[in-house]
C-alpha positions as CSV (number, residue, x, y, z in Angstrom):
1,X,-21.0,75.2,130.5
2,X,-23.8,73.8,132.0
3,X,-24.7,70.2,130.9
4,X,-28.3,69.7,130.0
5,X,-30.6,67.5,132.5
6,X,-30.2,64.1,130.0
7,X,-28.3,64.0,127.4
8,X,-29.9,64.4,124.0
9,X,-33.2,64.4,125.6
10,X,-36.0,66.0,123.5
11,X,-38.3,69.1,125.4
12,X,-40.7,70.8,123.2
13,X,-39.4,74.0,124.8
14,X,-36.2,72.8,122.5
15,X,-38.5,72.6,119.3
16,X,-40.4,75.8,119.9
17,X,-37.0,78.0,121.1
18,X,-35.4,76.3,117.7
19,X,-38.1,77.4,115.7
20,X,-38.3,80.8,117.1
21,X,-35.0,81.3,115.7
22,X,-35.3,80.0,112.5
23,X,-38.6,81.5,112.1
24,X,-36.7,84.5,111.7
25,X,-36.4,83.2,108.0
26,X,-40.0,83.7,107.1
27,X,-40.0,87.7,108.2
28,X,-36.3,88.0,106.9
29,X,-37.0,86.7,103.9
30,X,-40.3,88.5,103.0
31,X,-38.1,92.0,103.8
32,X,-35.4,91.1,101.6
33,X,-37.3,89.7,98.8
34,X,-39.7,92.5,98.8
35,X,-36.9,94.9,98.8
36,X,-35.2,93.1,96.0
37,X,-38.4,92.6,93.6
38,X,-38.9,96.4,93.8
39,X,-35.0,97.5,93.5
40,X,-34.3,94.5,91.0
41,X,-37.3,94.2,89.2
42,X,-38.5,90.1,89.0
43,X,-36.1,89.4,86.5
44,X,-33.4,90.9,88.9
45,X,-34.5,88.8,91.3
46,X,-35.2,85.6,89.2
47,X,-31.3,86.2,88.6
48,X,-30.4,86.0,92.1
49,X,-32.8,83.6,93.2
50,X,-31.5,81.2,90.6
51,X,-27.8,81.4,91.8
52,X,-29.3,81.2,95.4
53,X,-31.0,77.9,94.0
54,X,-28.1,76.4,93.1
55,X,-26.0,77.2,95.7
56,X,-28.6,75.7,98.3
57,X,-28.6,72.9,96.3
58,X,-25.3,72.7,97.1
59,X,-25.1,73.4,100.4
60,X,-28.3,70.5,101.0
61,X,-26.1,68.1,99.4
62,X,-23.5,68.8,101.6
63,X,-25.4,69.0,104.7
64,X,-27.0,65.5,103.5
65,X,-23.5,64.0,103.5
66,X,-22.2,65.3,107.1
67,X,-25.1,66.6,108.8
68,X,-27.0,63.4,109.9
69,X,-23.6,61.4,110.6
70,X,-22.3,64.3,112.5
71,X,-25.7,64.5,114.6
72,X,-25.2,60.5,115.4
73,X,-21.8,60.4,115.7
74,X,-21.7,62.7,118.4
75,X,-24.5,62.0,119.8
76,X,-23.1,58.1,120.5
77,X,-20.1,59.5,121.9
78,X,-19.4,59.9,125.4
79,X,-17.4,62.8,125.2
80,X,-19.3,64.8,122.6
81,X,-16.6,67.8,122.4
82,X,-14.0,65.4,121.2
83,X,-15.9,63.7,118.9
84,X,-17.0,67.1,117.0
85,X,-13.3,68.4,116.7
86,X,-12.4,66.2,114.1
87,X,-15.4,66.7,112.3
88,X,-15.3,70.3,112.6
89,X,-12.2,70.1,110.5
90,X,-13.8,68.0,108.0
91,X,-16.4,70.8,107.5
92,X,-13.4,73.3,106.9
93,X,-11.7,71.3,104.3
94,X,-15.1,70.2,103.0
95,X,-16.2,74.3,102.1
96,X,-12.8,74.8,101.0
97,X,-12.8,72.4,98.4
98,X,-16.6,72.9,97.2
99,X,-16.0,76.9,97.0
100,X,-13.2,76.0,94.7
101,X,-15.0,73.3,92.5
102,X,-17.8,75.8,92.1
103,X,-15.8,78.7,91.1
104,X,-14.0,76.9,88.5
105,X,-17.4,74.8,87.3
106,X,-20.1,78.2,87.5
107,X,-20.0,78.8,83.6
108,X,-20.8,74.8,82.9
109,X,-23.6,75.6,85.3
110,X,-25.0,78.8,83.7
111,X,-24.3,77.2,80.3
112,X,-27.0,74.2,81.2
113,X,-29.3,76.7,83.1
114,X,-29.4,79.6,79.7
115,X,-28.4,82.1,81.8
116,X,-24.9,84.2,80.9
117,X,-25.0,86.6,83.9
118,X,-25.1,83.1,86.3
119,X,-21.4,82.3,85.6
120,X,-20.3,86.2,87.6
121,X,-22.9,85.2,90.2
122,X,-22.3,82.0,91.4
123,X,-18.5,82.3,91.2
124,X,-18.9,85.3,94.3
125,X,-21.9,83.4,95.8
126,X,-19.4,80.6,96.2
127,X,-17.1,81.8,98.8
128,X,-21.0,81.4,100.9
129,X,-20.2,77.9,100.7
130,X,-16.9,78.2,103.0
131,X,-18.9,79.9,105.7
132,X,-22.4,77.8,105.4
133,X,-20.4,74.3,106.0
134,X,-17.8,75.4,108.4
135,X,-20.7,77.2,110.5
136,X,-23.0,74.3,110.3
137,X,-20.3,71.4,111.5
138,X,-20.6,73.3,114.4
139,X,-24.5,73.5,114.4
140,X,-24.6,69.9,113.9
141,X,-22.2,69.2,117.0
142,X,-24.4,71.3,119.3
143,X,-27.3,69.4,118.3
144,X,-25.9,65.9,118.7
145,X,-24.4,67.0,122.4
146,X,-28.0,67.7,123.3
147,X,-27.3,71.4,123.4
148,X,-30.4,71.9,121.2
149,X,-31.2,75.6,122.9
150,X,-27.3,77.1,122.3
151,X,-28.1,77.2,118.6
152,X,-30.9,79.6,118.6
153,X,-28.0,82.5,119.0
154,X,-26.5,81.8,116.6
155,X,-29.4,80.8,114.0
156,X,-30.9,84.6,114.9
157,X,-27.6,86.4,114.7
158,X,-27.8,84.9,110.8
159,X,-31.2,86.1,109.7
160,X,-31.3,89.0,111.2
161,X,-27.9,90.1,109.7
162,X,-29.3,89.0,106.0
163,X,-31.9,91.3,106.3
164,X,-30.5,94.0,107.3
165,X,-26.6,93.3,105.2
166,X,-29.2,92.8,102.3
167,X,-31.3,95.5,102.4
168,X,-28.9,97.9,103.1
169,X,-26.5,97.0,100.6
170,X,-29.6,96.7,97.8
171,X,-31.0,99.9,98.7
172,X,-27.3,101.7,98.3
173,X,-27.4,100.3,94.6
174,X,-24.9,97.8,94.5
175,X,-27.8,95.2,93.1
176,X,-27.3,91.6,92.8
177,X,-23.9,91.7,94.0
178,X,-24.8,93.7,96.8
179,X,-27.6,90.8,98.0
180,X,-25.0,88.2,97.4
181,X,-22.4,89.9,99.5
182,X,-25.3,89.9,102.6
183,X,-26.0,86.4,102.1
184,X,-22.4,85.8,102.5
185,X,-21.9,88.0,105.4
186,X,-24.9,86.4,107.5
187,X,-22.9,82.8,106.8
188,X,-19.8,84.6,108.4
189,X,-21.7,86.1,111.2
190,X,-23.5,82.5,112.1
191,X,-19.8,80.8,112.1
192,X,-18.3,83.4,114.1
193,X,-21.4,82.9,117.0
194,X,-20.8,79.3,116.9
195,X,-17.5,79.2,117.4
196,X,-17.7,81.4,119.9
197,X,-20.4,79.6,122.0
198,X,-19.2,75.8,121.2
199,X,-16.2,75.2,123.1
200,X,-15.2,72.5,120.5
201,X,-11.2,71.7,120.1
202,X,-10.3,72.7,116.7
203,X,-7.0,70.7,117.6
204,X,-6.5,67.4,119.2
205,X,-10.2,65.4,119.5
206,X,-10.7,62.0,119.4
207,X,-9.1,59.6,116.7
208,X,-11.7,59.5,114.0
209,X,-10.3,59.4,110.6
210,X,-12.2,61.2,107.2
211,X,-12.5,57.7,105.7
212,X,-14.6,56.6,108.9
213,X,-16.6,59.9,108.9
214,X,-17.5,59.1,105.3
215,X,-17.9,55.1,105.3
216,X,-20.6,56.1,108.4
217,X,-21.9,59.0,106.3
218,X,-22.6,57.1,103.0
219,X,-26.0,55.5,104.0
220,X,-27.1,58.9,105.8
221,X,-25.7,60.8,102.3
222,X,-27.7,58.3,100.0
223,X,-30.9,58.6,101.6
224,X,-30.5,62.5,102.2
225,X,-29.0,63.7,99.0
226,X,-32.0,63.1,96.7
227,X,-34.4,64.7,99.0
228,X,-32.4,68.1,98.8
229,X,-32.1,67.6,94.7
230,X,-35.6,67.2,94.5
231,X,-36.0,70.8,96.5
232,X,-34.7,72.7,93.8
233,X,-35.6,70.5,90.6
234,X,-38.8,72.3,90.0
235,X,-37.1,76.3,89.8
236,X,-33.8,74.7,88.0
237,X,-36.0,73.3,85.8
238,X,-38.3,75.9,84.9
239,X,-35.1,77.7,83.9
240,X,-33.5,74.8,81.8
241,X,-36.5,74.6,79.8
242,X,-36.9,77.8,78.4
243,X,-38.4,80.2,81.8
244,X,-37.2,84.2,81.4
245,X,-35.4,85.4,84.3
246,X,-38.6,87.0,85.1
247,X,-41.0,83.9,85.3
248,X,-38.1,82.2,87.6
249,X,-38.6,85.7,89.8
250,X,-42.2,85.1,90.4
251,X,-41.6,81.7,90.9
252,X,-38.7,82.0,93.4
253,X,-41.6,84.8,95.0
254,X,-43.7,81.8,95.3
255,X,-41.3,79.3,97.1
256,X,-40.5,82.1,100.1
257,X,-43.5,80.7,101.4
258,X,-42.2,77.7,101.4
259,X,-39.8,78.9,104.1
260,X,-42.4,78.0,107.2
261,X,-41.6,74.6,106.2
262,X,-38.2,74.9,106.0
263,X,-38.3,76.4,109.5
264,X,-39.8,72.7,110.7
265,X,-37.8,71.0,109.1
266,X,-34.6,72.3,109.7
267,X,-35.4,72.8,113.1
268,X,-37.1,69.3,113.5
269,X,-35.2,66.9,111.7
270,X,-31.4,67.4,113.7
271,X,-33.0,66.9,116.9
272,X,-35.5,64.3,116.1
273,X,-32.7,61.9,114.7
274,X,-30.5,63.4,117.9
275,X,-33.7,62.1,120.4
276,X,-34.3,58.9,118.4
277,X,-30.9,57.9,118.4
278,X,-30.1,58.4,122.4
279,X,-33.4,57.0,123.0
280,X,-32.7,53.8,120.8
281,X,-29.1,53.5,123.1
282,X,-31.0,53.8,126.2
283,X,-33.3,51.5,125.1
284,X,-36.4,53.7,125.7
285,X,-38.5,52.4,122.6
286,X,-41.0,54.2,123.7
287,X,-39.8,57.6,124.3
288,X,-38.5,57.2,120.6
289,X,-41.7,56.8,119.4
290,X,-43.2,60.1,121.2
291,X,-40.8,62.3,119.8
292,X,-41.5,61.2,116.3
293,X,-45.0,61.6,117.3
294,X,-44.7,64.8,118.8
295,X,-43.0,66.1,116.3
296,X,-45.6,64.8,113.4
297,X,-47.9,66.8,115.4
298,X,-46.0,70.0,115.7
299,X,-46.0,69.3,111.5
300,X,-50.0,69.1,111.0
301,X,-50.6,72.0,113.5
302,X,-48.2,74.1,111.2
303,X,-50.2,72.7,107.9
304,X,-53.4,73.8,109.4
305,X,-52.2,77.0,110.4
306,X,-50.5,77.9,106.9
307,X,-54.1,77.9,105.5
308,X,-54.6,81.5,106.8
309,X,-51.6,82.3,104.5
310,X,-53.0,80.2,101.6
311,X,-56.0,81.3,102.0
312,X,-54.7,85.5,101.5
313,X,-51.9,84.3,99.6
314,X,-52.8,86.8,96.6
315,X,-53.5,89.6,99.0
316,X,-50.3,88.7,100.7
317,X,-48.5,88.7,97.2
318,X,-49.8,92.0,96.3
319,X,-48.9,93.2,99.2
320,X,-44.8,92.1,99.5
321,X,-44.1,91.9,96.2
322,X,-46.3,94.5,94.2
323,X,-49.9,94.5,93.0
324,X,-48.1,93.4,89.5
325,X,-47.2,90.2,91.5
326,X,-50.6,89.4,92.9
327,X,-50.8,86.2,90.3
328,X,-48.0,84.4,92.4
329,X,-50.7,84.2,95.1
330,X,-52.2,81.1,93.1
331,X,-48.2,79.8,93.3
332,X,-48.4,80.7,96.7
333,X,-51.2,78.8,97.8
334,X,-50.3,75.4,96.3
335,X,-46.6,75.3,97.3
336,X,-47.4,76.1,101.0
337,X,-48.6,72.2,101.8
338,X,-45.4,71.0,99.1
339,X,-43.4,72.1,102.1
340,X,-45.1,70.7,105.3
341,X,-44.7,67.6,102.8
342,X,-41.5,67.8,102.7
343,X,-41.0,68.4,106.4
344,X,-43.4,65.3,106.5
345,X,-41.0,63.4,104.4
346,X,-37.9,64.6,106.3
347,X,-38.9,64.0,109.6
348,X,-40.0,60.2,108.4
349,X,-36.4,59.6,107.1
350,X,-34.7,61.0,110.3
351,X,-36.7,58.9,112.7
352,X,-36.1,55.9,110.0
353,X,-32.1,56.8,110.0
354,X,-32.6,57.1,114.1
355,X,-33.1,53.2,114.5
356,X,-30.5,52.8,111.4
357,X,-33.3,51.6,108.5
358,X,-31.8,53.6,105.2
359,X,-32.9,51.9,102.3
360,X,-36.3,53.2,102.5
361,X,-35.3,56.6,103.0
362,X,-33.3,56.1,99.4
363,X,-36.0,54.2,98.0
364,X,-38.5,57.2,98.1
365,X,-35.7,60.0,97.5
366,X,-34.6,58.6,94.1
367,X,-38.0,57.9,92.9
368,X,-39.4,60.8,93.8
369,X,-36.0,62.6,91.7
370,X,-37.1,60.0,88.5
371,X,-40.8,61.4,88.6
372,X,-40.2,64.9,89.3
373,X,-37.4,64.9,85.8
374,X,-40.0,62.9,83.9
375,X,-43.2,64.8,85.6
376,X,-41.5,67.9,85.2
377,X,-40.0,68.0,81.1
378,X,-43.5,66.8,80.1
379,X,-45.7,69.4,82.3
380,X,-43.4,72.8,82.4
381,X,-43.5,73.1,78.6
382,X,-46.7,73.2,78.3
383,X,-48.5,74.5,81.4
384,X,-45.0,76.9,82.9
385,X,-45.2,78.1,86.2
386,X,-48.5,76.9,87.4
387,X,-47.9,73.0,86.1
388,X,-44.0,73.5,87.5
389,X,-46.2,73.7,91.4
390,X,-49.1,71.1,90.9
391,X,-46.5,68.8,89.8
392,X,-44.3,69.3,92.7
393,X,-47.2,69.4,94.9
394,X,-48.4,65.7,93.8
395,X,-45.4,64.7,94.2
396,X,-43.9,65.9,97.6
397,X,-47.1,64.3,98.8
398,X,-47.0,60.5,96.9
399,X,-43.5,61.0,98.8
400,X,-44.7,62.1,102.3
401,X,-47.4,59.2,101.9
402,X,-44.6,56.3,101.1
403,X,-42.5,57.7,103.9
404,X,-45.1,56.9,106.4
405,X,-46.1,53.7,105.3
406,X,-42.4,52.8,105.6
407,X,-41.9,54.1,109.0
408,X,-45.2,51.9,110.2
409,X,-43.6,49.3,108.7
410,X,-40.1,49.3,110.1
411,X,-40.5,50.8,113.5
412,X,-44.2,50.2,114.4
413,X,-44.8,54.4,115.0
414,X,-47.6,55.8,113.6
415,X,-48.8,58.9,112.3
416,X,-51.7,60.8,114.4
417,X,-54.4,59.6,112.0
418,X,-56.9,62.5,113.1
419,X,-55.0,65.4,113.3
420,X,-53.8,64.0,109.8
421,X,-57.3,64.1,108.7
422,X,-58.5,67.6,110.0
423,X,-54.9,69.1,108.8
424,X,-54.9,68.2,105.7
425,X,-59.3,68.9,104.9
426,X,-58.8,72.0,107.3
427,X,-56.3,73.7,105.3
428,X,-58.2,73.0,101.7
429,X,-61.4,74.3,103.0
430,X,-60.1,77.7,105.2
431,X,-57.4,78.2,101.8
432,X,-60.6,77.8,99.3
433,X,-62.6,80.4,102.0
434,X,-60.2,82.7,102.0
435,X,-59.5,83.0,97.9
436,X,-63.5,83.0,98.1
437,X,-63.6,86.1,99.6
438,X,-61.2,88.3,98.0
439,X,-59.9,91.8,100.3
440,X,-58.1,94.9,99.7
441,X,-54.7,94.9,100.8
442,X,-55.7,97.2,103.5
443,X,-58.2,94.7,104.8
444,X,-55.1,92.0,104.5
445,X,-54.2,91.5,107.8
446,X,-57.7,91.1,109.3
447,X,-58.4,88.4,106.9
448,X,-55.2,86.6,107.9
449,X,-56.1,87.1,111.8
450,X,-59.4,85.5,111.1
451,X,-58.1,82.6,108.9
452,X,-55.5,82.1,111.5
453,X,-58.1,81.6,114.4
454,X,-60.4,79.9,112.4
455,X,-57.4,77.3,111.8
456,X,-56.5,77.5,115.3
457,X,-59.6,76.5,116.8
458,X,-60.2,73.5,114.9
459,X,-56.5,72.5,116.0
460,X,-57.4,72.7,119.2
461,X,-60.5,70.7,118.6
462,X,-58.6,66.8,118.2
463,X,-58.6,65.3,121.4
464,X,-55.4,65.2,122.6
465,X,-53.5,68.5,120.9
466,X,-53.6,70.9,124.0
467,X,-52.0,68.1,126.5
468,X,-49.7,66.9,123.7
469,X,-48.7,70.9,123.1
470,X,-47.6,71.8,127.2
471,X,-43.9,71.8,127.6
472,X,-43.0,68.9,128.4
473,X,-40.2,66.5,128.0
474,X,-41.2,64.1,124.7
């Protein structure tokens, strides 16, 4: 296996090969859903995507607790294949244990959440869990070794077997079962390409003991875990407080959008701490400082970008999901900057974790957790769907905000203020243009190509953007 030039050094190439592979989730993920709205109806789909909810809730909590420590830990180590066998196996016994705990705790869970099919559900969506941990230990390990390009295999191998396990299995009637057995079979197919390309002992590896793993986890865990709960509060919620199956449907429509954030962040945020931390042991300050910059920017480029989707977002919803969907368009638009927030807020806590600062990272978790209950028992009541997203909206940005502020103030880096400024005005103004001028779904994709370039040229306007964006080493 070839080794990379420097160990844990950060290219852009990286972040953009990355993201090509896990922006197979946004395409994937508009398939399946479409397929599903129209086989399953939205309150099929609400069905499935609530189960879904809770299992990535589950799976976030888990990835908060190993993910980060299992990115540093190997990426301190001088032998990085040694370090990740042990914590391979800590994955294993991790999924076994949580796919049991959830099969015996899935009717508490639908009891709380109103919904009596949930219990059937979540009890086969939980054998998920096994594969999703087990396949991203491994992930994790590639990343802290610095092989940040091996990963895109195996990432693309996993949405493109959703879509098609998914589709196929929805479309020969087998329903919500059906989609839950694809979601299953992509984990499978993700762990199996991992394995396969790793080269990590499963026996023998250095001498770390579980206790260790988890006494260097725990600060990593406590600033993660209530960034992940706060992902799904606002759907969970919706359902605990009275939603039909059918309002959580268009609702879950909504939050696919939210998937080009995800795509940052989970691309980002591993290699980001990964850079930061190597940087930090070399003692190249300032490199650690680029990357973080860097990859703010890569952040407000996507933000600006998004506003041709926010802008057609109830041509785009007619179009995927039905013309009886169109309304989730106005859902559409407002929880497309909720993510890049969140990516914001992620990317702030790995570089924070990078150069070992926690307790801000748990400072603005847990508050943010507080509001959203308080924000969200008061406002979903009485306003439903559309208060459920303004309410996470405000929120995921008073969070993004605080995380900055932080990282000035412990580590001296600093957000790019103008490309912050023209991001965040540009996508407003082209996502109020766009639902100004209202298109036939025919005209759809011409409204999105000129939003797009529209976006892109003001990008390209802040001095600095096209140097920053050649591939380079950051």
């Amino acid at each position: 296996m070839n080794e990379p030039q420097a160990r844990g050094e950060l290219r852009l190439r990286d972040s953009f090969l990355v993201m090509a592979a896990e922006g197979l989730a946004l395409p994937a993920g508009l398939v399946t859903v479409a397929v599903m709205t129209r086989e399953l109806g939205a309150a099929g789909y609400g069905q499935f995507a609530l189960a879904a909810s809770v299992i990535a809730s589950v799976q976030m909590s888990i990835m908060a607790v190993y993910s980060r420590t299992t990115v540093k830990l190997v990426a301190e180590s001088d032998d990085w294949r040694q370090m990740a066998g042990p914590i391979v196996r800590f994955h294993l016994f991790t999924g076994i244990v949580s796919t049991l705990v959830l099969f015996a705790c899935a009717p508490l869970v639908a009891l709380v959440l109103r919904s009596g099919e949930l219990t059937a559900n979540l009890r086969l969506f939980s054998l998920d869990l096994l594969f999703f941990v087990c396949g991203h230990g491994v992930r994790s390990a590639l990343i802290g070794g610095g092989r940040f390009q091996r990963r895109a295999g195996a990432t693309a191998a996993r949405w493109l077997a959703r879509v098609v396990l998914i589709v196929v299995l929805v479309k020969s009637g087998f329903g919500i079962p059906g989609a839950i057995w694809g979601s299953i079979g992509a984990a499978f197919t993700e762990l199996v390409v991992n394995a396969w390309r790793c080269g990590i002992p499963l026996r023998g590896g250095s001498a770390l003991r579980y206790g260790v793993f988890l006494q260097r986890a725990a600060p990593l865990a406590a600033a993660a875990i209530p960034f992940r709960i706060f992902d799904s509060m606002d759907l969970l919620m919706l359902k605990g407080l009275g939603g039909t199956d059918a309002q959580a449907g268009v609702y879950a429509m909504a939050q696919n959008a939210m998937r080009i954030g995800g795509v940052l962040t989970v691309s980002l945020w591993p290699m980001l701490l990964s850079a930061v931390t190597n940087a930090i042991r070399a003692g190249r300050i300032g490199d650690a400082h680029r990357a973080t910059q860097d990859a703010m920017l890569l952040v407000l480029g996507g933000l600006l970008t998004s506003s041709a989707i926010g802008g057609a977002s109830d041509e785009i919803a007619a179009f995927i999901y039905g013309p009886e969907h169109r309304a989730a368009g106005t859902l559409i638009a407002i929880l497309l900057p909720m993510s890049f927030a969140g990516v914001w807020t992620s990317l702030m806590v790995a570089a924070l974790q990078g150069v070992e600062r926690h307790r801000p990272a748990i400072v603005i978790g847990s508050a943010m957790c507080v509001c959203a209950a308080l924000v969200y028992w008061v406002v979903i009541p009485r306003f439903g769907l559309l208060g459920a997203a303004v309410a996470a909206l405000s929120i995921s940005m008073a969070g993004s905000a605080a995380g900055a502020v932080l990282l000035h103030w412990e580590t001296g880096a600093s957000p790019p203020k103008l490309a912050l400024g023209v991001s965040g005005a540009g996508y407003v103004l082209l996502t109020m243009l766009g639902r100004w001028w209202p298109v036939s779904t025919s005209w759809m994709p011409v409204k999105v190509a000129g939003l797009g370039l529209l976006a892109v040229s003001l990008l390209l306007l802040i001095p600095g953007v096209r140097a920053r964006l050649k591939w380079k080493t950051v």
